[in-house]
TILUM-147821 format. One line per field, with one value per residue: residue number from 0; residue in one letter; y negated, x, z negated of N, C-alpha, C in turn. Coordinates in steps of 0.2 Angstrom, whole numbers, plus 2048, in hexadecimal, padded with zeros to 3 digits. Example, Ala and Ser with C-alpha at 12.3 -4.5 7.8 and 13.67 -1.06 7.14 Angstrom:
2
n 0:1
res A:S
npy 81C:80B
npx 842:840
npz 7D9:7DD
capy 816:805
capx 83E:844
capz 7D9:7DC
cpy 810:800
cpx 842:840
cpz 7D9:7D9
This chain:
302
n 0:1:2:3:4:5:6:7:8:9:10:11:12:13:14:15:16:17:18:19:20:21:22:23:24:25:26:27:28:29:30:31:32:33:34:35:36:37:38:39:40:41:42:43:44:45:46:47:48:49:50:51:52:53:54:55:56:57:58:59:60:61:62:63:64:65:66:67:68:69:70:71:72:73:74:75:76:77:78:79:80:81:82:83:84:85:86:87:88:89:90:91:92:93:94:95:96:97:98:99:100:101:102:103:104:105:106:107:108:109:110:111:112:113:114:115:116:117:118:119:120:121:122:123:124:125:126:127:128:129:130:131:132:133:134:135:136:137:138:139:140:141:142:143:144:145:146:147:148:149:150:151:152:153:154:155:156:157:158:159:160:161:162:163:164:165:166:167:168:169:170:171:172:173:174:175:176:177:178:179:180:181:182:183:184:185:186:187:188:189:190:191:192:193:194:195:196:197:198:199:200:201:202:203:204:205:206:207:208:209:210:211:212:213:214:215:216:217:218:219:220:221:222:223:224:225:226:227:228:229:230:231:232:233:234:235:236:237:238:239:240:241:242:243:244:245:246:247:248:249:250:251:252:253:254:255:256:257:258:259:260:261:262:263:264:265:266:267:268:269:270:271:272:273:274:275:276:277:278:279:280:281:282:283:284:285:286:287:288:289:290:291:292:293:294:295:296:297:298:299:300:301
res X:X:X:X:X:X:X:X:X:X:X:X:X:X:X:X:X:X:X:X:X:X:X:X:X:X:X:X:X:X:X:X:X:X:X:X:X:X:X:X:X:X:X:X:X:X:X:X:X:X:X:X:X:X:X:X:X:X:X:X:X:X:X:X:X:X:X:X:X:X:X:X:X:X:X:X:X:X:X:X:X:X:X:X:X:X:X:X:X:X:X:X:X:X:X:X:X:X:X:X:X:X:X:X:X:X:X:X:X:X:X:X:X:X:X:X:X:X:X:X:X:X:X:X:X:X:X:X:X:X:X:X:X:X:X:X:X:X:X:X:X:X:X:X:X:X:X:X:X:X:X:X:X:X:X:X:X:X:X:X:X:X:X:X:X:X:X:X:X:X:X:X:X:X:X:X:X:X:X:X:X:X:X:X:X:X:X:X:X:X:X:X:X:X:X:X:X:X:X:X:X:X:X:X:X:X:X:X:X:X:X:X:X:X:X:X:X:X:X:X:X:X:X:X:X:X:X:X:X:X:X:X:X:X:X:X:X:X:X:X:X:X:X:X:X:X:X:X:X:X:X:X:X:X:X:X:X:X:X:X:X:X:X:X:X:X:X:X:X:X:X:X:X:X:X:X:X:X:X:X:X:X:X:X:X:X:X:X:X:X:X:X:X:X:X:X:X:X:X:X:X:X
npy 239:244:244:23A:23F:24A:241:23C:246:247:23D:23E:249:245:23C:242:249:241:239:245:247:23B:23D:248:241:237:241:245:23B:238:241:244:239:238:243:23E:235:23E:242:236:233:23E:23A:234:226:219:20C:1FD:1F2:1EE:1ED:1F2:1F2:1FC:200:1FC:1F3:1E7:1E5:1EB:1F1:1F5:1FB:1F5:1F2:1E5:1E2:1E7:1DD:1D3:1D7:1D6:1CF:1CA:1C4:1B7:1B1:1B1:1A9:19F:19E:198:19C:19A:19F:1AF:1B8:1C1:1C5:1C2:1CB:1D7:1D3:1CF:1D5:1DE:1DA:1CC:1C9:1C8:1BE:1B4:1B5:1BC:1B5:1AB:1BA:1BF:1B4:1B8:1C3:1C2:1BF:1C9:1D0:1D2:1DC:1E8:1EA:1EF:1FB:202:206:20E:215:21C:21E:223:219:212:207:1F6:1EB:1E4:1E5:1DE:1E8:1F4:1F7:1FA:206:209:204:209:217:213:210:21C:222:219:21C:229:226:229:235:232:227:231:238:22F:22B:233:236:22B:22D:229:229:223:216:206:1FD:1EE:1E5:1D8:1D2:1D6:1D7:1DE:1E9:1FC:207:213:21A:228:232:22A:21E:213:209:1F8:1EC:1DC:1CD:1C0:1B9:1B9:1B0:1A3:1A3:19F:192:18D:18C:18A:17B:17B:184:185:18D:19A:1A1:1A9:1B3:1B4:1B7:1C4:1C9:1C8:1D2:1DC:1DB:1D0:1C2:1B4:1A6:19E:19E:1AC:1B4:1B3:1BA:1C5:1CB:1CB:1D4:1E0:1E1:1E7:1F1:1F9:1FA:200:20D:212:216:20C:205:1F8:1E7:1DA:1CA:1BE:1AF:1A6:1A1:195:18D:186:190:190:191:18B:18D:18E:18A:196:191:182:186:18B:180:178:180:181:174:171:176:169:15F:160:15A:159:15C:163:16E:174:17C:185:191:192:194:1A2:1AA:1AC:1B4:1BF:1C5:1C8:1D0:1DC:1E1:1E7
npx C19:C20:C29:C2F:C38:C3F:C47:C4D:C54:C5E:C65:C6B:C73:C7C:C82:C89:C8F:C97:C9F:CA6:CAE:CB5:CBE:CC6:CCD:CD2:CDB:CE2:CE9:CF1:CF7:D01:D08:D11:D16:D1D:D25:D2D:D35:D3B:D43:D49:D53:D64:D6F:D78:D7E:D82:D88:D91:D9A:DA2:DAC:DB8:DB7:DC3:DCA:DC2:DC7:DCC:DC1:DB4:DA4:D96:D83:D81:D8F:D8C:D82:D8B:D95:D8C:D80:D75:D7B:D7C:D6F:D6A:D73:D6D:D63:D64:D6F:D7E:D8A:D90:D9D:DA9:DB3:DAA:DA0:DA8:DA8:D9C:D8F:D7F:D75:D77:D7D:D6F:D69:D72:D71:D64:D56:D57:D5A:D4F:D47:D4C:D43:D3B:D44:D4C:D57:D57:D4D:D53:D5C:D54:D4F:D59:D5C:D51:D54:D60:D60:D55:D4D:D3C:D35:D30:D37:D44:D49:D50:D4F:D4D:D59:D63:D63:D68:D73:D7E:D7D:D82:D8D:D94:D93:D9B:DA6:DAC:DAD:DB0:DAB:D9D:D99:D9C:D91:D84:D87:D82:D75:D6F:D6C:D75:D80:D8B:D95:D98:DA3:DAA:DB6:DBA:DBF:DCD:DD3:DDE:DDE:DDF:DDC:DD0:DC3:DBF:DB3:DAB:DA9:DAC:DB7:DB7:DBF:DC1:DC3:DC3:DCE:DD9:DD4:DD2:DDD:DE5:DE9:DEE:DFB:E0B:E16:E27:E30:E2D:E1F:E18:E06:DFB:DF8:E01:E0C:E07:E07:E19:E1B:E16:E1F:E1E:E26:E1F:E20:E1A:E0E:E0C:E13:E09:DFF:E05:E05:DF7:DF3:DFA:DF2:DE7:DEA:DED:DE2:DD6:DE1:DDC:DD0:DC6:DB5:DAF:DB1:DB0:DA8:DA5:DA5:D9C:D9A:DA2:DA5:DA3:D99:D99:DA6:DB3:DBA:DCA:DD8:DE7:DF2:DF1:DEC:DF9:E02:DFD:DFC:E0C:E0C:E0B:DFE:DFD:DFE:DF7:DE6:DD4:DCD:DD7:DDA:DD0:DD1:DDA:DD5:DC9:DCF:DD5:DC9:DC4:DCD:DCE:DC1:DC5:DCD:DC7:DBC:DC9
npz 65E:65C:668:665:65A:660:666:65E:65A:662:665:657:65A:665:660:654:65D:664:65C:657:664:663:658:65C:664:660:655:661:668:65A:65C:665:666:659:660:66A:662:65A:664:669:65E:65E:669:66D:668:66F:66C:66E:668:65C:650:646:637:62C:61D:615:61D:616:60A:5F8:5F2:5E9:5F1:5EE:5F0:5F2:5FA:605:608:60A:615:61F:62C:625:61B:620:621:614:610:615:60F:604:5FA:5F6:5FD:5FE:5F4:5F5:5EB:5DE:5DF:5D9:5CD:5C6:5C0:5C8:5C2:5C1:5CB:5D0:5CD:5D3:5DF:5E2:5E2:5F0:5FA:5F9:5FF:60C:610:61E:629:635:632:625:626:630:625:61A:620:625:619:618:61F:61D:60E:60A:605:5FD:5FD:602:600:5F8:5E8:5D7:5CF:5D8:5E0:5D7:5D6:5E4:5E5:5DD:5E4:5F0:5ED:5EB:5F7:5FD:5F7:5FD:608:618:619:617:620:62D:62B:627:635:640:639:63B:647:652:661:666:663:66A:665:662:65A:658:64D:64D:65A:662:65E:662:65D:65A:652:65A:65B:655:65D:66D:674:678:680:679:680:67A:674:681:687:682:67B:685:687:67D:67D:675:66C:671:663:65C:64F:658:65B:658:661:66B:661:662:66E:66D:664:66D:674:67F:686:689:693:69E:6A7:6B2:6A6:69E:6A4:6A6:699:697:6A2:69C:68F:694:69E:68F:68A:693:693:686:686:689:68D:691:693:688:686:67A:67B:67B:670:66C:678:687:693:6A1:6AB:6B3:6C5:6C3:6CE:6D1:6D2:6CD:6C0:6BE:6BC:6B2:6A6:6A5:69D:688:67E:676:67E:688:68E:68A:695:69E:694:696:6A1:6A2:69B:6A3:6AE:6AA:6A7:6B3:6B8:6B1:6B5:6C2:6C0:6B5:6C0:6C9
capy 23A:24C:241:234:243:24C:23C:239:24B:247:238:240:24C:240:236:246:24C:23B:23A:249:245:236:240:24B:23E:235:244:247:233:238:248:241:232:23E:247:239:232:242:244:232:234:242:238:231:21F:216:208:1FB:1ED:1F2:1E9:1F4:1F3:201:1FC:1FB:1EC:1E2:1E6:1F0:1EF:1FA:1F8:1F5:1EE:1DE:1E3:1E9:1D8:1CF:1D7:1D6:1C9:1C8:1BF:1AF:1B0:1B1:1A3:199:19D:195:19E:197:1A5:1B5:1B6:1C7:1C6:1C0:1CF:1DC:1D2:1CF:1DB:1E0:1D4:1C6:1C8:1C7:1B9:1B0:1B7:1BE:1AF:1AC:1BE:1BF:1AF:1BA:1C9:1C2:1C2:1D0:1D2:1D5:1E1:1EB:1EC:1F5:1FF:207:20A:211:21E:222:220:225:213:211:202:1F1:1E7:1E4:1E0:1DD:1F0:1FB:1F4:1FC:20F:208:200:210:21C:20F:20F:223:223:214:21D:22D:222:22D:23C:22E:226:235:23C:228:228:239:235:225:22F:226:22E:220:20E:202:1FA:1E6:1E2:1CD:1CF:1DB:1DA:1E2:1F2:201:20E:212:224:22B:235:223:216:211:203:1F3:1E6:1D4:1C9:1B9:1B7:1B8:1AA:19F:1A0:19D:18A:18A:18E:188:178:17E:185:182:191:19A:1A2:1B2:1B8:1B4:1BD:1CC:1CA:1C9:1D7:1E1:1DB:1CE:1BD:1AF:19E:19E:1A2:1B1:1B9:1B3:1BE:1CE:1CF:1CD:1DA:1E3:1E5:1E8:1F9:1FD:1FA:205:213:215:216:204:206:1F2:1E1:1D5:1C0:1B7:1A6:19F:19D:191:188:186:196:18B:193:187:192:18A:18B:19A:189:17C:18A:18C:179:177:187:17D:170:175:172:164:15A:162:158:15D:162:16A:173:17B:17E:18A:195:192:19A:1A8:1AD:1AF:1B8:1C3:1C7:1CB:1D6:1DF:1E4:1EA
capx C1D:C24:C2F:C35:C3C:C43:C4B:C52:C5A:C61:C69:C72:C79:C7F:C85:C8D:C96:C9C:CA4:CAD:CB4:CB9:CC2:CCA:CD1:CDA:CE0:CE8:CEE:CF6:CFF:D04:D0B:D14:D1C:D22:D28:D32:D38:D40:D45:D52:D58:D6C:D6E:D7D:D7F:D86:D8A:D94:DA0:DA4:DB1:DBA:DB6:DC9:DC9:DC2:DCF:DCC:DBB:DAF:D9F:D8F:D7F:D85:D95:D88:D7F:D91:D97:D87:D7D:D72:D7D:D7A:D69:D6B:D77:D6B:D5B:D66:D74:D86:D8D:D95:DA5:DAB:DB5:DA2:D9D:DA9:DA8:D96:D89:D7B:D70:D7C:D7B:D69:D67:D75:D6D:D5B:D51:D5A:D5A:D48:D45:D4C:D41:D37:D49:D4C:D5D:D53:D49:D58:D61:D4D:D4D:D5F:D5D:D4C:D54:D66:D60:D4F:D4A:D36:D32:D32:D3C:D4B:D47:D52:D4E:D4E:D61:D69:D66:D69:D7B:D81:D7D:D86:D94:D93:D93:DA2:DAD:DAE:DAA:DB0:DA6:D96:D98:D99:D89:D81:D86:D7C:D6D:D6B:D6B:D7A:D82:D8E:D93:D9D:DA9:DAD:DBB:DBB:DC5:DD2:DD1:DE2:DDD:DDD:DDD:DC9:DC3:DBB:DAE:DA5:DAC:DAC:DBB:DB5:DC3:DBE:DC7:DC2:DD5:DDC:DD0:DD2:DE4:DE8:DE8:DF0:E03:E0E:E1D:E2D:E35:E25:E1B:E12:DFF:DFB:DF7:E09:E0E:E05:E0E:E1C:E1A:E16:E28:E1F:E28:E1B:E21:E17:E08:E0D:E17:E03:DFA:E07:E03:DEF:DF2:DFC:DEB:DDF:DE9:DEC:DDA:DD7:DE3:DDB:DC8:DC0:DAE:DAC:DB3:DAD:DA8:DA0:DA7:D95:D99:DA8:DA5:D9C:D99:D9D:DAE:DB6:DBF:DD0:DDE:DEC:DF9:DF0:DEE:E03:E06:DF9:E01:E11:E0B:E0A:DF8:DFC:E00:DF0:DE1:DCF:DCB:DDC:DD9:DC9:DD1:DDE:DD1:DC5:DD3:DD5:DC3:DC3:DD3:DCC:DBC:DC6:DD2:DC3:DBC:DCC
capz 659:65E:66C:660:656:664:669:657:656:669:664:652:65F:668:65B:652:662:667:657:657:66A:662:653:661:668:65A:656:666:668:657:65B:66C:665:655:665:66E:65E:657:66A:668:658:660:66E:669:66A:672:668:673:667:657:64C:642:634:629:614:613:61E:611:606:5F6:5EF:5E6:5F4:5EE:5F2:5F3:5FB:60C:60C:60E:61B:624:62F:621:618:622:620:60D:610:618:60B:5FD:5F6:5F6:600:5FA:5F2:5F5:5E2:5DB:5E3:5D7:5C9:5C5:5BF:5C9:5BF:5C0:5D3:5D5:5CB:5D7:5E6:5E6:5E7:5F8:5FE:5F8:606:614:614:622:62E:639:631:620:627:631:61E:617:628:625:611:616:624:61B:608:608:602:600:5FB:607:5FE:5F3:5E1:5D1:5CB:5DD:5E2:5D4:5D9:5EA:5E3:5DA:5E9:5F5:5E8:5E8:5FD:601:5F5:602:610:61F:61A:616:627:632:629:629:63B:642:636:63F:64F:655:663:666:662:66B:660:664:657:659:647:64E:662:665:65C:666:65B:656:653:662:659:657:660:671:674:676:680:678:684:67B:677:687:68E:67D:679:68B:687:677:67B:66C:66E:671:65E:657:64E:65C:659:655:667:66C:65C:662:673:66C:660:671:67C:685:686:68A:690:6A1:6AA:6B2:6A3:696:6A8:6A6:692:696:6A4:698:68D:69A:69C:68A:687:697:690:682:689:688:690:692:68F:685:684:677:67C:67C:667:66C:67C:68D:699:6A8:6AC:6BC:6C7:6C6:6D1:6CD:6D3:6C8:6B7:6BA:6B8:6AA:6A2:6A3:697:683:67D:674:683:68D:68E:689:69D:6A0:690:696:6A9:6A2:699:6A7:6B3:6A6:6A6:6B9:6BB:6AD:6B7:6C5:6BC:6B3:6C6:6CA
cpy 23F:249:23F:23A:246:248:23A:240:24A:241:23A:245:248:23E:23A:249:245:239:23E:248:240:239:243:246:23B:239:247:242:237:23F:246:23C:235:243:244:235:239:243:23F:231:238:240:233:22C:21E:211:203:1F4:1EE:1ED:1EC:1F4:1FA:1FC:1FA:1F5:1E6:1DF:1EB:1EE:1F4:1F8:1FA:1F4:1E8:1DC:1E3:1E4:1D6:1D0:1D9:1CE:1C7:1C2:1B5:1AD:1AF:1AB:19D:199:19A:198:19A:19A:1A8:1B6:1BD:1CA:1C6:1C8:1D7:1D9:1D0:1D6:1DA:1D9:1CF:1C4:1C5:1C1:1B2:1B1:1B8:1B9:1AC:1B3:1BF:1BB:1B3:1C0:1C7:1C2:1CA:1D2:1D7:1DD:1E9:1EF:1F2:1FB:204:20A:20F:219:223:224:224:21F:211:20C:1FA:1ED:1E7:1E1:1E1:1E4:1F3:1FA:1F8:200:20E:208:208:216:219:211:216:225:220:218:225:22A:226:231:234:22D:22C:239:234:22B:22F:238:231:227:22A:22C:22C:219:20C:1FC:1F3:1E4:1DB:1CD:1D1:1DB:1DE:1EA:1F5:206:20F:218:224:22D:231:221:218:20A:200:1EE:1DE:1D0:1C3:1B6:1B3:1B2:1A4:19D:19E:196:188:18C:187:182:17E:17F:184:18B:195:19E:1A7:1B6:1B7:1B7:1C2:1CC:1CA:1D0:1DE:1E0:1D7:1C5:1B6:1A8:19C:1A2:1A7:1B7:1B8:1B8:1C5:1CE:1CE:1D2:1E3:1E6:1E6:1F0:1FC:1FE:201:20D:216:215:211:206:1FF:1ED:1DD:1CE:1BF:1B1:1A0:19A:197:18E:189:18D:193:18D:192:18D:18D:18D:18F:192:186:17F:18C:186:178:17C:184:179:175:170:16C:15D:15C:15D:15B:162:165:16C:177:180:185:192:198:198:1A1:1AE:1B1:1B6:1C1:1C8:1CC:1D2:1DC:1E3:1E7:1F0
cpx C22:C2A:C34:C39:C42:C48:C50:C57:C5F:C67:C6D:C75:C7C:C82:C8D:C94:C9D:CA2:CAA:CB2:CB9:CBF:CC7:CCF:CD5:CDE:CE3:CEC:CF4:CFC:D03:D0A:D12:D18:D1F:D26:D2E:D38:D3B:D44:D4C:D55:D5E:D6D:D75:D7E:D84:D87:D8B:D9A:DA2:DAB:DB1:DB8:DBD:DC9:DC8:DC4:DCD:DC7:DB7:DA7:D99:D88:D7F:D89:D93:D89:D86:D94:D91:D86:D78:D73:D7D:D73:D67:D6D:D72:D62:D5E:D6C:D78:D89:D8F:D9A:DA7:DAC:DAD:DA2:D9F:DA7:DA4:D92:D85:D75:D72:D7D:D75:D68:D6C:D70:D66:D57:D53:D5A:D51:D46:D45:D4A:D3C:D3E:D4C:D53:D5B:D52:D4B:D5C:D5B:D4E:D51:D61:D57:D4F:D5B:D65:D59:D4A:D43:D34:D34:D36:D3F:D49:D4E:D52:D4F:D56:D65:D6A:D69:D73:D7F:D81:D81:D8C:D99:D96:D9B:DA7:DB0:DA9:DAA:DAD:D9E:D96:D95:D94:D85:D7F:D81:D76:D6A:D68:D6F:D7E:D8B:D8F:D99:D9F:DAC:DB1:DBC:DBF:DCA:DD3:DD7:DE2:DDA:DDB:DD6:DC8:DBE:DB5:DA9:DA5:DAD:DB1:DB8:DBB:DBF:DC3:DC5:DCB:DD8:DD9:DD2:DD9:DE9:DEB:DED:DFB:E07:E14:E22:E31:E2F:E22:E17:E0C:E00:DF9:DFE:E0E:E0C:E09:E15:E1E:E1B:E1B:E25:E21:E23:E1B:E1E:E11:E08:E0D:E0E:DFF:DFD:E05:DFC:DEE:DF5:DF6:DE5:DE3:DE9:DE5:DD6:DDB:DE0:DD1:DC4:DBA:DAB:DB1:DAE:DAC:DA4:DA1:DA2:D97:D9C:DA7:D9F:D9D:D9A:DA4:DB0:DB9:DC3:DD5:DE3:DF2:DF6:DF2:DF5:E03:E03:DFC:E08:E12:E0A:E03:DF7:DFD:DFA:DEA:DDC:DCE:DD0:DDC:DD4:DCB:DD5:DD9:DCC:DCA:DD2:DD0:DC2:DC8:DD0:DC6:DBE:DCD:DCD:DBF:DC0:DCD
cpz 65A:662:667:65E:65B:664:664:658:65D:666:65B:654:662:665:656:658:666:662:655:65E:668:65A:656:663:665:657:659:667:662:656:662:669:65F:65B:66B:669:65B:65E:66A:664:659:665:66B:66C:669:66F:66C:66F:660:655:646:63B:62F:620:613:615:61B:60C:5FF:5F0:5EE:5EA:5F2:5F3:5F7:5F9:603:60F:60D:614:621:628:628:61B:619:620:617:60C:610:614:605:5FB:5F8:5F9:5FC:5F9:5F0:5EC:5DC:5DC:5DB:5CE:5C2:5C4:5C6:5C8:5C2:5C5:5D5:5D0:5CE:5DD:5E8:5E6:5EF:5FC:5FC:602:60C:615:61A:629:631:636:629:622:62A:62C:61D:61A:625:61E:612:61A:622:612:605:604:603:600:600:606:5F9:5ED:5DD:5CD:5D2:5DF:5DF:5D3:5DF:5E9:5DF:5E1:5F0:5F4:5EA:5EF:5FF:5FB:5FA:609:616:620:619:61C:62B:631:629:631:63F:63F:639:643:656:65B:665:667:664:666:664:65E:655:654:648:656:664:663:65E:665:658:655:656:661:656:65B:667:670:678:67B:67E:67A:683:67B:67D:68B:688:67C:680:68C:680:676:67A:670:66D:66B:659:655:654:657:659:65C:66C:667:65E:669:671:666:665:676:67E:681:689:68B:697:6A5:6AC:6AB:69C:69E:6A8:69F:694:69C:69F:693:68E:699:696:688:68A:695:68A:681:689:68E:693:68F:68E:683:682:676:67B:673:668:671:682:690:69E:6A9:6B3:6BF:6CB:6CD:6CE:6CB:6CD:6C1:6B7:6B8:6B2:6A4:6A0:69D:68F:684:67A:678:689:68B:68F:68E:69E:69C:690:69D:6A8:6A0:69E:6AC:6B1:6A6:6AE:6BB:6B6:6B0:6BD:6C4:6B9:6BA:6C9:6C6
């Protein structure tokens, strides 16, 4: 009997000590992990893929809640759980209510999309928002303190952009691509060269309307009626883009065609350049762009 005893108080020591080692040690895992999380927490992120727009750009609107989801990706998703798309005007001219009884059953559907959970994310880290999801009631302090922010936007941004722990963000344009002028104390310039490989193909009959990338040639002196005089205006915005610090070019052509880009002939893309597009066939209408992409690749090495 006397052993047995012994053997019992042996084993609630052991049992007592092993529990605290193991207390110890969850409490070290969670201050480790607490000082590799606040240590990350202050490193400044480079943000390498930015689309940024100004509010004015959208034209002159009081931005709400609503106003976010439109000019987001989220708004596909929303699209695509049922609503009718967004309609900017809807947007000023609807109550709050009047929205979510167009919308919230469709933005509802897409809290399980990573776009959803991106919008939570960034109400949770710039407004202090606690709650997981967007209701009918928590939206409408969110819509006033939005309201409150986009009407001194400049000073909101550069206090958003630091809270994020941004340190800087590459800027792609795709709705602006000739615009050089970005404020530096964000923006990283961006060249999007899908232009120059797309409208390669598209030169206008003779007296006829040209395109809007021959209007900006035109706009900047250059005269564009052959192959050459369409490679001085895209060496033309290789160095403006260059002058004004570009970091990178940019192709998202996957949206619009194949990645397959033949490597023409300079000789064959001058004759095909001769013709207008309307007189090009589907193949010499990809050969020209095709030329464009490579010429671009090796201009971009240079």
């Amino acid at each position: 009997m006397k052993k047995i005893k012994i053997s019992s108080v042996l084993i609630l020591i052991i049992i007592s000590l092993s529990l605290f080692f193991i207390n110890q040690c969850d409490i070290n895992e969670d201050a480790v992990y607490r000082r590799i999380r606040d240590y990350a927490d202050q490193v400044k992120v480079i943000n390498t893929h930015e689309h940024q727009h100004w509010p004015e750009e959208f034209g002159d609107y009081h931005f709400r809640f609503y106003h976010l989801i439109v000019a987001s990706y989220l708004s596909a998703d929303v699209s695509s759980a049922g609503a009718n798309g967004y309609d900017w005007n809807l947007m000023d001219s609807l109550s709050l209510d009047e929205l979510w009884d167009v919308y919230g059953k469709a933005l509802d559907y897409t809290r399980g999309t990573s776009y959803y959970s991106q919008f939570v994310r960034g109400f949770q880290k710039q407004y202090g928002f606690s709650d997981l999801y967007f209701t009918k009631d928590n939206i409408a302090e969110l819509s006033i303190r939005i309201e409150d922010n986009y009407d001194n936007y400049k000073i909101w941004f550069d206090e958003a952009f630091h809270k994020a722990g941004f340190e800087l963000m590459f800027l792609d344009q795709y709705w602006n691509t000739f615009n050089t002028n970005i404020d530096e104390r964000f923006f990283a310039l961006v060249f999007h060269i899908n232009p120059l490989v797309l409208e390669s193909s598209e030169k206008p009959e003779k007296g006829s309307e040209p395109g809007w990338f021959y209007k900006e040639a035109d706009d900047e002196g250059y005269e564009i009626n052959n192959v050459d005089e369409y490679l001085e205006f895209c060496d033309h915005l290789f160095k403006k883009n260059i002058d004004k610090k570009a970091v990178c070019v940019k192709n998202s052509q996957a949206y619009a065609r194949t990645l397959y880009y033949e490597d023409v002939p300079y000789e064959e893309a001058r004759a095909l350049f001769e013709k207008t597009s309307s007189r090009l066939t589907p193949s010499e209408a990809k050969k020209i762009p095709d030329f464009m992409f490579h010429w671009i690749i090796q201009k971009s090495i240079k």
